[in-house]
N, CA, C and O of each residue as an XYZ file, in Angstrom:
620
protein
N     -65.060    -34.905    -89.535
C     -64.841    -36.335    -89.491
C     -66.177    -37.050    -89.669
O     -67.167    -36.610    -89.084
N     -66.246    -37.976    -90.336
C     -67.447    -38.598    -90.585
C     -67.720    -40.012    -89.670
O     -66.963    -40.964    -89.481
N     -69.108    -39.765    -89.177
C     -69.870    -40.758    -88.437
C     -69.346    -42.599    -88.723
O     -69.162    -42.974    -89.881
N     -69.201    -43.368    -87.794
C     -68.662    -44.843    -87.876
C     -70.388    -45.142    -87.817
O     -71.185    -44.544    -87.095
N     -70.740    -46.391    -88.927
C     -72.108    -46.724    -88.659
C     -71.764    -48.210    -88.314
O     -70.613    -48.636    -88.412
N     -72.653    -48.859    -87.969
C     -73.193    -50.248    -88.425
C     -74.148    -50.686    -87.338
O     -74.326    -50.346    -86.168
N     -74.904    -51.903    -88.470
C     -76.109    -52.627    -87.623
C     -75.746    -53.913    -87.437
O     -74.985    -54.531    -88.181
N     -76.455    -54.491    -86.111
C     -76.712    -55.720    -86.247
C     -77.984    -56.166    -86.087
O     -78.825    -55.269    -86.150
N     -78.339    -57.112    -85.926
C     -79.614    -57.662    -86.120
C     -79.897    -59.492    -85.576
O     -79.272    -60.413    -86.100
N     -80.681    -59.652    -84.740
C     -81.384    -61.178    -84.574
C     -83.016    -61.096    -85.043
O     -83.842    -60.216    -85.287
N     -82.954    -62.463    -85.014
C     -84.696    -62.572    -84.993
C     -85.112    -63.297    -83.397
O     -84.086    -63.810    -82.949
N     -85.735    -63.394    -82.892
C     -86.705    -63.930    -81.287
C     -87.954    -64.121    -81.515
O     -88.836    -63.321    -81.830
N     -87.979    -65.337    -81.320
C     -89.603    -65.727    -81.138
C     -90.438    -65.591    -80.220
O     -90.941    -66.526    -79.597
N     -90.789    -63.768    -79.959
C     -91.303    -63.855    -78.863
C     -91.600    -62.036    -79.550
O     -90.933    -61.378    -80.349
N     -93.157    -61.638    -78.639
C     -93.451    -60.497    -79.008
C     -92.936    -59.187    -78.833
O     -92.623    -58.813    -77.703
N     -92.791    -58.335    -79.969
C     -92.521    -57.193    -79.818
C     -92.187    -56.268    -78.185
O     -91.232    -55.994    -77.457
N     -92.827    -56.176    -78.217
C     -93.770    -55.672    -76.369
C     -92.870    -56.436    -75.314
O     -92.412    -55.773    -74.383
N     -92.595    -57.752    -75.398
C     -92.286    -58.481    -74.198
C     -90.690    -58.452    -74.410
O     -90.027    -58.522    -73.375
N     -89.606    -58.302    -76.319
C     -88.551    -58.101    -75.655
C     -88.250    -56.462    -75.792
O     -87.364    -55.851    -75.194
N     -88.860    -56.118    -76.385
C     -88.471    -54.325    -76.060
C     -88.318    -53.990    -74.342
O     -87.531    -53.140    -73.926
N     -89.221    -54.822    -73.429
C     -89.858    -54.150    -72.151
C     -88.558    -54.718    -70.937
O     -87.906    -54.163    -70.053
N     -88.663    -56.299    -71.568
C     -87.078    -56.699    -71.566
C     -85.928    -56.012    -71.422
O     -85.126    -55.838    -70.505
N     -86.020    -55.704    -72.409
C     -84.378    -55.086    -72.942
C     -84.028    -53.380    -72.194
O     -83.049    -52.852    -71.667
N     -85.192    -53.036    -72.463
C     -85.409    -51.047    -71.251
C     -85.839    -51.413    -69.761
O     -86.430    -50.551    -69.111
N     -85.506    -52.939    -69.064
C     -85.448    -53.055    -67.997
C     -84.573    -53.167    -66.820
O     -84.379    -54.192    -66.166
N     -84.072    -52.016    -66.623
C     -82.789    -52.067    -66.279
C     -82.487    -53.018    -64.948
O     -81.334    -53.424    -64.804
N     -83.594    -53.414    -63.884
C     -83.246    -54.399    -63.085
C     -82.781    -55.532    -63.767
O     -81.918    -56.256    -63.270
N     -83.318    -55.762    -64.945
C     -82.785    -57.283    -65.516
C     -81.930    -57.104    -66.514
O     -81.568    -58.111    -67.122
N     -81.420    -55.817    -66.906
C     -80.127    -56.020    -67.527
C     -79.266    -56.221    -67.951
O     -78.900    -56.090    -69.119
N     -78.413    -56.840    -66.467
C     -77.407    -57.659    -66.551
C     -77.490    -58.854    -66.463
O     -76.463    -59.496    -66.245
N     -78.945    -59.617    -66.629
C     -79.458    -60.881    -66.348
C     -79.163    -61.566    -68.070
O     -79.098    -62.784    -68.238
N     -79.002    -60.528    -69.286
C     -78.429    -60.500    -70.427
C     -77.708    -59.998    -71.212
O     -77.410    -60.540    -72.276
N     -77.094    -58.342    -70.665
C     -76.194    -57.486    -71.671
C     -74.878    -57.865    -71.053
O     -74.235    -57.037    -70.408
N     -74.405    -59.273    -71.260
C     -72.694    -59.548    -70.999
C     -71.699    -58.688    -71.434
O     -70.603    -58.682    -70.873
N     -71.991    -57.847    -72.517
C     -71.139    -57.045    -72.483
C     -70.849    -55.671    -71.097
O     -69.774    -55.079    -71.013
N     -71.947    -55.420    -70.224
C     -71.958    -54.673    -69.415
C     -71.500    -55.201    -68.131
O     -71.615    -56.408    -67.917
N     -70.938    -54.338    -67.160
C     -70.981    -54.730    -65.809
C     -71.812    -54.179    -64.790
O     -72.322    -54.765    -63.836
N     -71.911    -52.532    -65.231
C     -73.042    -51.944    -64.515
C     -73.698    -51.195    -65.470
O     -73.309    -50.862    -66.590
N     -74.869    -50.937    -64.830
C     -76.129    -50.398    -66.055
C     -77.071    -50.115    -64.793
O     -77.617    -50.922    -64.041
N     -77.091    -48.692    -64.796
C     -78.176    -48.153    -64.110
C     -78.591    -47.194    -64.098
O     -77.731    -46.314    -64.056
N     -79.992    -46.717    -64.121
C     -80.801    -45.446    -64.148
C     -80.122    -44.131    -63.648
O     -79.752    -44.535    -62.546
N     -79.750    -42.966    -63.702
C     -79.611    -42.077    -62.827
C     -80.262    -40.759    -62.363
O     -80.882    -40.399    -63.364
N     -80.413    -40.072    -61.640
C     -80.872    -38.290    -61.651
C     -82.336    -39.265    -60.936
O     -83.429    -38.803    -61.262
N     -82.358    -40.183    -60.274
C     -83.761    -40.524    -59.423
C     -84.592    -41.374    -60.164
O     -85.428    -42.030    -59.542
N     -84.490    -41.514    -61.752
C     -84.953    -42.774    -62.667
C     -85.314    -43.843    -61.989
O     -84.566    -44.481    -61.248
N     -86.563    -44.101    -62.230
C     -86.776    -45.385    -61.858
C     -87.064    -46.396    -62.994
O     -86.948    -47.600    -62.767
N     -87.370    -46.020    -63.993
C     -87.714    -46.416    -65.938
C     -87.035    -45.615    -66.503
O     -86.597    -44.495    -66.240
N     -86.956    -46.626    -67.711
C     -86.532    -45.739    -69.057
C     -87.539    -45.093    -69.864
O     -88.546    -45.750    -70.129
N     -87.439    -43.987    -70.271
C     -88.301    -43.011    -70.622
C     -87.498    -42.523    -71.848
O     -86.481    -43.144    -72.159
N     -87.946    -41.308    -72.657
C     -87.679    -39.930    -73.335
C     -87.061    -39.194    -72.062
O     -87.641    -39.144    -70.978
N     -85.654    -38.557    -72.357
C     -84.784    -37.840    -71.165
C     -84.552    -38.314    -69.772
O     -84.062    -37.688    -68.832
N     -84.885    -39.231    -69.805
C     -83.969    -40.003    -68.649
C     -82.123    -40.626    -68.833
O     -81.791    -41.449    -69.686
N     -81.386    -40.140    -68.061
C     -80.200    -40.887    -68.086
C     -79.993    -42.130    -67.761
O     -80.814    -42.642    -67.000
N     -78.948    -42.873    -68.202
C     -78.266    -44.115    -67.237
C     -76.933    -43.888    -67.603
O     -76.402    -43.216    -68.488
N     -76.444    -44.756    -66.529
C     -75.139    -44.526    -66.447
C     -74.663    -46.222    -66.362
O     -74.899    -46.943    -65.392
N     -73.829    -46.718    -67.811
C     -73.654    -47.684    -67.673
C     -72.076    -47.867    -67.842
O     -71.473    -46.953    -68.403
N     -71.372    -48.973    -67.402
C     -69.765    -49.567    -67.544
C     -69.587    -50.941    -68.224
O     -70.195    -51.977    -67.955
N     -68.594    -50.737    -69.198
C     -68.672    -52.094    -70.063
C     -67.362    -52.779    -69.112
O     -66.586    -52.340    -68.263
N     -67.540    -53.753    -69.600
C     -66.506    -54.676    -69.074
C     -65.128    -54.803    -68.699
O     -64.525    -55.533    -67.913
N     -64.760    -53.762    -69.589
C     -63.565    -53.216    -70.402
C     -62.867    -51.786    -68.975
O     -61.812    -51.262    -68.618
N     -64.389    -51.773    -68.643
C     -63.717    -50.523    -67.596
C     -64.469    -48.969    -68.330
O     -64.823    -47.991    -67.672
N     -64.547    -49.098    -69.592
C     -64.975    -47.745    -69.963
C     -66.086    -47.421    -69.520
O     -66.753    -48.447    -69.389
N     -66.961    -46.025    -69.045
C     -68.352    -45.972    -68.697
C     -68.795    -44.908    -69.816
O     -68.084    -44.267    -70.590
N     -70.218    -44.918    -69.657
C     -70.777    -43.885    -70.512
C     -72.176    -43.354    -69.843
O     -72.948    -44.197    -69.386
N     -72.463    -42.153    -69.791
C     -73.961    -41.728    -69.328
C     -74.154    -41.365    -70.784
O     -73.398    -40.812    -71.582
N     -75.402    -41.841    -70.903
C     -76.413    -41.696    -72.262
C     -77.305    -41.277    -72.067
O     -77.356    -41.653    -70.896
N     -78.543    -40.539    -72.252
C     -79.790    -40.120    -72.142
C     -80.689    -40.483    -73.693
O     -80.282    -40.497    -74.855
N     -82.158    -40.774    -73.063
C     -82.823    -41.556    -74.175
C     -83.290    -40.057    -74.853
O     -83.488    -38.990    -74.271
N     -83.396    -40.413    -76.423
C     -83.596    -39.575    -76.610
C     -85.257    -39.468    -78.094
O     -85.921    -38.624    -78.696
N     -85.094    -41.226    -77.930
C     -86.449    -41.526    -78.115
C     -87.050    -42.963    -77.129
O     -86.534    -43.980    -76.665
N     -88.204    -42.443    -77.146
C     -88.638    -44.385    -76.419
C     -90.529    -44.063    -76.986
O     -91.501    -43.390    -76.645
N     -90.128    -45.060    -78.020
C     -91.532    -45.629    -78.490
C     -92.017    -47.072    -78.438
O     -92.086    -47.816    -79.416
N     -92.356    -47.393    -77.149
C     -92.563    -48.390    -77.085
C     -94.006    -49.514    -77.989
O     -95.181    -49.298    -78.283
N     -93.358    -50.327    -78.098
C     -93.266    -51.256    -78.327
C     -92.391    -51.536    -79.727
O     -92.344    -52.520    -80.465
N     -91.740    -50.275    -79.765
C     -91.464    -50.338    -81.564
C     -89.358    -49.602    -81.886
O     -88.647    -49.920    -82.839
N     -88.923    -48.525    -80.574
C     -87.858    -48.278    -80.599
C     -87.591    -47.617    -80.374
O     -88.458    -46.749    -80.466
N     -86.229    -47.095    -79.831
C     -85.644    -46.564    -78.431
C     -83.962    -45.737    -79.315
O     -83.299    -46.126    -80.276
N     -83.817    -44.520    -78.409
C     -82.393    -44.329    -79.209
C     -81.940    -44.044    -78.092
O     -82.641    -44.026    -77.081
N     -80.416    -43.721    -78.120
C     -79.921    -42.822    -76.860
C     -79.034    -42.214    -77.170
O     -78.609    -42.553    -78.275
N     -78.306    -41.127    -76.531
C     -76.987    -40.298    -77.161
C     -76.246    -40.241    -75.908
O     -76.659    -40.210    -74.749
N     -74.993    -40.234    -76.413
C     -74.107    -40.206    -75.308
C     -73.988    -38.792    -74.430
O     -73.949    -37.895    -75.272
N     -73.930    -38.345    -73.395
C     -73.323    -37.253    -72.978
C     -72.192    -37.241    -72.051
O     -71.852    -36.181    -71.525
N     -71.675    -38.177    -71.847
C     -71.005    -38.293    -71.330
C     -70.426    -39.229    -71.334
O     -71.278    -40.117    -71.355
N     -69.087    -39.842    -71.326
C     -68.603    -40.704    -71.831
C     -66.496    -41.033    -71.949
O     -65.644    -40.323    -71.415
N     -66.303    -41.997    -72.603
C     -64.655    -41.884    -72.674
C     -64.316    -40.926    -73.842
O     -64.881    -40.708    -74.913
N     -63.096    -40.385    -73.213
C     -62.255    -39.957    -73.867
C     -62.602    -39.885    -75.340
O     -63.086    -38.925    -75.940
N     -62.239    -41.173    -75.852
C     -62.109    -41.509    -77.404
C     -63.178    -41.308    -78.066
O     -63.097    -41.404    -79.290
N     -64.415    -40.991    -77.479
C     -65.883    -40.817    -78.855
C     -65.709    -39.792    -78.265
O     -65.492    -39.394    -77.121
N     -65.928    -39.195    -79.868
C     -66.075    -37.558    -79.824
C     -68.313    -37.285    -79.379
O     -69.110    -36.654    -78.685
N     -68.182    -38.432    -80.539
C     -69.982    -38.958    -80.265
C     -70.381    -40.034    -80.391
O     -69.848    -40.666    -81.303
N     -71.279    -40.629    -79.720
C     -72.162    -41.631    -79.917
C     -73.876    -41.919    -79.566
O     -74.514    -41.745    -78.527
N     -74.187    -42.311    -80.599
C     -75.383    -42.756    -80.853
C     -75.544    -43.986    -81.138
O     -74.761    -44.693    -81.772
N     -76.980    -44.406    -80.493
C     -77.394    -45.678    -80.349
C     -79.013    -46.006    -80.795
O     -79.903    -45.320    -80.294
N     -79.242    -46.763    -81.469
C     -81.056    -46.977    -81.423
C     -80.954    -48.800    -81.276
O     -79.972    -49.516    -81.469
N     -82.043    -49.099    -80.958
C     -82.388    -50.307    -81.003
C     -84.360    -50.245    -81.455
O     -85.259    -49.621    -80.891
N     -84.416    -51.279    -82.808
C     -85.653    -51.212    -83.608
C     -86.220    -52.981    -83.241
O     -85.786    -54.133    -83.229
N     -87.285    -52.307    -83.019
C     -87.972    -54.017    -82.830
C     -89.292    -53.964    -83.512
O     -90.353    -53.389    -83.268
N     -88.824    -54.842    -84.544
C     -90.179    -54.819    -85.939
C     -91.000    -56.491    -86.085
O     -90.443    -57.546    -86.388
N     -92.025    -56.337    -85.856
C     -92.582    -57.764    -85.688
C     -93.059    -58.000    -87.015
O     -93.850    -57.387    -87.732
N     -92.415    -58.991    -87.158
C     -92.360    -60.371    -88.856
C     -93.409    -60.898    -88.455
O     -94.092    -61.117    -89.456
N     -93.887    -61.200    -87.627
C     -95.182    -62.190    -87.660
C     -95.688    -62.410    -86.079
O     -94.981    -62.152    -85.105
N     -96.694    -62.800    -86.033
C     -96.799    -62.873    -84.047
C     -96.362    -63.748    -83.577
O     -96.544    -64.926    -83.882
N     -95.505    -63.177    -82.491
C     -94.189    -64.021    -81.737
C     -93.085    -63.953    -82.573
O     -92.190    -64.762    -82.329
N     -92.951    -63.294    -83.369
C     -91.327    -63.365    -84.276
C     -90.866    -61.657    -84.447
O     -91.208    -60.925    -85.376
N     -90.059    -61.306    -83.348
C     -89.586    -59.743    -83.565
C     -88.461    -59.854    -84.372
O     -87.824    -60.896    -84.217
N     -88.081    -59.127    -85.122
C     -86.478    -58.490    -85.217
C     -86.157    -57.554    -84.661
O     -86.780    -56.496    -84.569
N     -85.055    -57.852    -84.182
C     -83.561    -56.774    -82.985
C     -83.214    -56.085    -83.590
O     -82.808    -56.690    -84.583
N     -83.015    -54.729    -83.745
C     -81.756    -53.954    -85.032
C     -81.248    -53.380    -84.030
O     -82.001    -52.727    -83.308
N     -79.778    -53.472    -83.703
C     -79.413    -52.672    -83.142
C     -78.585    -51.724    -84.299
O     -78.083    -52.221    -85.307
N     -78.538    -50.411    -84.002
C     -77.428    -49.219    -84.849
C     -77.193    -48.410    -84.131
O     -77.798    -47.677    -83.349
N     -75.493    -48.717    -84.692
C     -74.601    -47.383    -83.462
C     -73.775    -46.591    -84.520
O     -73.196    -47.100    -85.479
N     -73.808    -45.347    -84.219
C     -73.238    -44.302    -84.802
C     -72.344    -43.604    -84.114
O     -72.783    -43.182    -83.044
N     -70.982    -43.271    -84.413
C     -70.112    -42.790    -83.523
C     -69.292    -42.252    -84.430
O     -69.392    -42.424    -85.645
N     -67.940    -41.173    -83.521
C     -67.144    -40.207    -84.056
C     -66.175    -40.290    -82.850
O     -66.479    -40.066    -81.678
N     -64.794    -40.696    -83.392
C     -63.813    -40.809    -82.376
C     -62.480    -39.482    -82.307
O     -62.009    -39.045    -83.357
N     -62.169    -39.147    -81.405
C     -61.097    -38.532    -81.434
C     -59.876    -38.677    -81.682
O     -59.450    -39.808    -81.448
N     -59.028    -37.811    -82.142
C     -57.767    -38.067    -82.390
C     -56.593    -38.307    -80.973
O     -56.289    -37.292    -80.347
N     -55.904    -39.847    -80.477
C     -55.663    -40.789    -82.035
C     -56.770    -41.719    -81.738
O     -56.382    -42.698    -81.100
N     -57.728    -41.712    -81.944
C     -58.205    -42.882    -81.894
C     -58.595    -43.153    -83.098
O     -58.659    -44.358    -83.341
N     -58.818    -42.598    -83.756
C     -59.978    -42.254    -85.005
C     -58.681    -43.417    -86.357
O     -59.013    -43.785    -87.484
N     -57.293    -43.693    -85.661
C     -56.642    -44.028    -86.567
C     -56.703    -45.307    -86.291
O     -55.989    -46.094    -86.913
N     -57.607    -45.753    -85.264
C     -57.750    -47.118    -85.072
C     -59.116    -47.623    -85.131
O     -59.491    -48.673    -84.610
N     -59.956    -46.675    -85.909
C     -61.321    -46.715    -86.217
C     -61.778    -48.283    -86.605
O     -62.460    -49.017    -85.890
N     -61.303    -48.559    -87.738
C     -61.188    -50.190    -88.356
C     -61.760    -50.962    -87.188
O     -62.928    -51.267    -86.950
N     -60.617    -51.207    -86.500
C     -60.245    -52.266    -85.163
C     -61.350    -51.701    -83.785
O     -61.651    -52.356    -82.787
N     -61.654    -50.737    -84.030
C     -62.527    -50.278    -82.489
C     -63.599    -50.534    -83.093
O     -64.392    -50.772    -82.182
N     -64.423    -50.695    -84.587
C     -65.157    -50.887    -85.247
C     -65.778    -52.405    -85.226
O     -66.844    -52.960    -84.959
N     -64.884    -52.630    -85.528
C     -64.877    -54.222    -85.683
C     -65.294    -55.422    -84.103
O     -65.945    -56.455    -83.952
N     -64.286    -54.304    -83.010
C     -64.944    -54.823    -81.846
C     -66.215    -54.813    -81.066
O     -66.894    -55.658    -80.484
N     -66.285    -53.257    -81.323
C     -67.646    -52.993    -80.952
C     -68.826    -54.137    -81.988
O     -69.695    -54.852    -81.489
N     -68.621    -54.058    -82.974
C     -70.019    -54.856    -83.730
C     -69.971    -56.338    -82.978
O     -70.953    -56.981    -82.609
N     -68.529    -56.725    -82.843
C     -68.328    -58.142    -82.596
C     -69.427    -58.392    -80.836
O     -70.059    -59.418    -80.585
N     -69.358    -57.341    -80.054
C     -69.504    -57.260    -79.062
C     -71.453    -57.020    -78.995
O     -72.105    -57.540    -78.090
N     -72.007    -56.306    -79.930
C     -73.478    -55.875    -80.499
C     -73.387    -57.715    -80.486
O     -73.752    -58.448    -79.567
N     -72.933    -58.023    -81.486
C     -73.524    -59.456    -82.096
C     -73.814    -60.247    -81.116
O     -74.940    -60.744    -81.141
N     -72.839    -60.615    -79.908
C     -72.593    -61.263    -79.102
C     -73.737    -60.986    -78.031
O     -74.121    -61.937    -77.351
N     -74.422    -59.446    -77.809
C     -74.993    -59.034    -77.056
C     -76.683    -59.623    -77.087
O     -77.495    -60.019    -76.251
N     -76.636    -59.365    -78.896
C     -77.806    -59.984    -79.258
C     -78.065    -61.568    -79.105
O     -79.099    -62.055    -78.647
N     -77.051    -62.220    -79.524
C     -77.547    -63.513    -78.999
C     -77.729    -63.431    -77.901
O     -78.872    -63.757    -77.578
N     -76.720    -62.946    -76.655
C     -77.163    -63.386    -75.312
C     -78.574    -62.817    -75.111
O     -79.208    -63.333    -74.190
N     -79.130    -61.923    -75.755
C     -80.377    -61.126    -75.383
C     -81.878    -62.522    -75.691
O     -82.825    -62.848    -74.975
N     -81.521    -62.896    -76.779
C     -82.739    -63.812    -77.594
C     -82.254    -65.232    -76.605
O     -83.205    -65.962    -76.327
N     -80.647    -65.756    -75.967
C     -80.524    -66.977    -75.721
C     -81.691    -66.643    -73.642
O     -82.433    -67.345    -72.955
N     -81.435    -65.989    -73.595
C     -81.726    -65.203    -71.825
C     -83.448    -65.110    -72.254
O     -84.111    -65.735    -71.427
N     -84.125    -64.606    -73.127
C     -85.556    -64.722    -73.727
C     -85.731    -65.571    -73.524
O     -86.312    -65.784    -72.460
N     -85.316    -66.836    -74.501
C     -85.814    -68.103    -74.352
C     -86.072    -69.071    -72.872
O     -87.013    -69.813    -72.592
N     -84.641    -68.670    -71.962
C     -84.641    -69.369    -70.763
C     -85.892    -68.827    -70.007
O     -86.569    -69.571    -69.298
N     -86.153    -67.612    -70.169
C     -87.228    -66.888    -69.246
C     -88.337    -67.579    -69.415
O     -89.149    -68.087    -68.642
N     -88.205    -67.491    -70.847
C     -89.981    -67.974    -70.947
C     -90.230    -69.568    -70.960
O     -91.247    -70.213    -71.216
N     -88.882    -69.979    -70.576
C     -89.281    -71.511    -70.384
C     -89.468    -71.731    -69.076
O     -90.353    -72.515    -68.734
N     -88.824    -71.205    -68.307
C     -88.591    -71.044    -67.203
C     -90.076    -70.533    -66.857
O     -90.542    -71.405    -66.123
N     -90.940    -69.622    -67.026
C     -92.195    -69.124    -66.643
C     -92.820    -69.607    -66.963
O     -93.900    -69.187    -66.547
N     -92.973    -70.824    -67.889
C     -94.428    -72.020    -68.267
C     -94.087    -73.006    -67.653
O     -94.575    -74.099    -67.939
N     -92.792    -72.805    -66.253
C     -92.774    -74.249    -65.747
C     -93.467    -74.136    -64.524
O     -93.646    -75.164    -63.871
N     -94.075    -72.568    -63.917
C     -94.536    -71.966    -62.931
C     -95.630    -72.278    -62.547
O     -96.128    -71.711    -61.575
């Protein structure tokens, strides 16, 4: 069965470094990934690293433990599922943060997945949600940036 791809992508006016460090911070997390309800380190993690787990739950009720399986910071991060629902046979995740200019990153998020049978016959539609849900994630990620850092030059 062949891999489900797709990317999404924002731009943030704000450095490389500050939303990568952001975004692999799992105390502040849920301060922007609306799609999640819980998101947390596990096996004694206190950071996200290379082979560290988390164990996160989307909204929806489904959970997944992932382990990183790159983290180059300031530049991009992957993770693979090991554990997870039913319906992905696999999943993979990276998120790329490439700086256009200083103070202007781009977000890429790309997820790669393989569903089981039946799910795989509703690939389209589980496709379509998931990206809808990436997209949504990314704005809240760049709209939650902005408040921060307005919020910290009022300090």
């Amino acid at each position: 069965m062949e891999s489900i791809k797709f990317t999404a992508t924002i731009v943030i006016n704000c450095e490389p470094v500050v939303v990568f460090d952001y975004t692999q911070d799992y105390k502040q997390r849920l301060s922007w990934d609306t799609f999640l309800k819980k998101a947390d380190l596990i096996e004694g993690a206190t950071k996200a690293e290379k082979g560290v787990k988390a164990y996160c739950v989307a909204k929806n009720g489904l959970g997944m433990v992932t382990e990183y399986v790159t983290f180059n910071r300031p530049k991009a991060t992957a993770i693979k599922m090991t554990e997870g629902p039913f319906m992905f046979k696999s999943f993979l995740g990276s998120w790329t943060f490439k700086e256009l200019k200083p103070d202007s990153t781009e977000v890429i998020f790309l997820y790669s997945f393989k569903l089981r049978f039946p799910f795989n016959l509703f690939k389209g539609m589980i496709k379509k949600s998931l990206e809808s849900n990436v997209k949504q994630r990314l704005v809240d990620l760049k709209t939650n940036i902005k408040l921060k850092a307005r919020f910290a030059n009022q300090i």
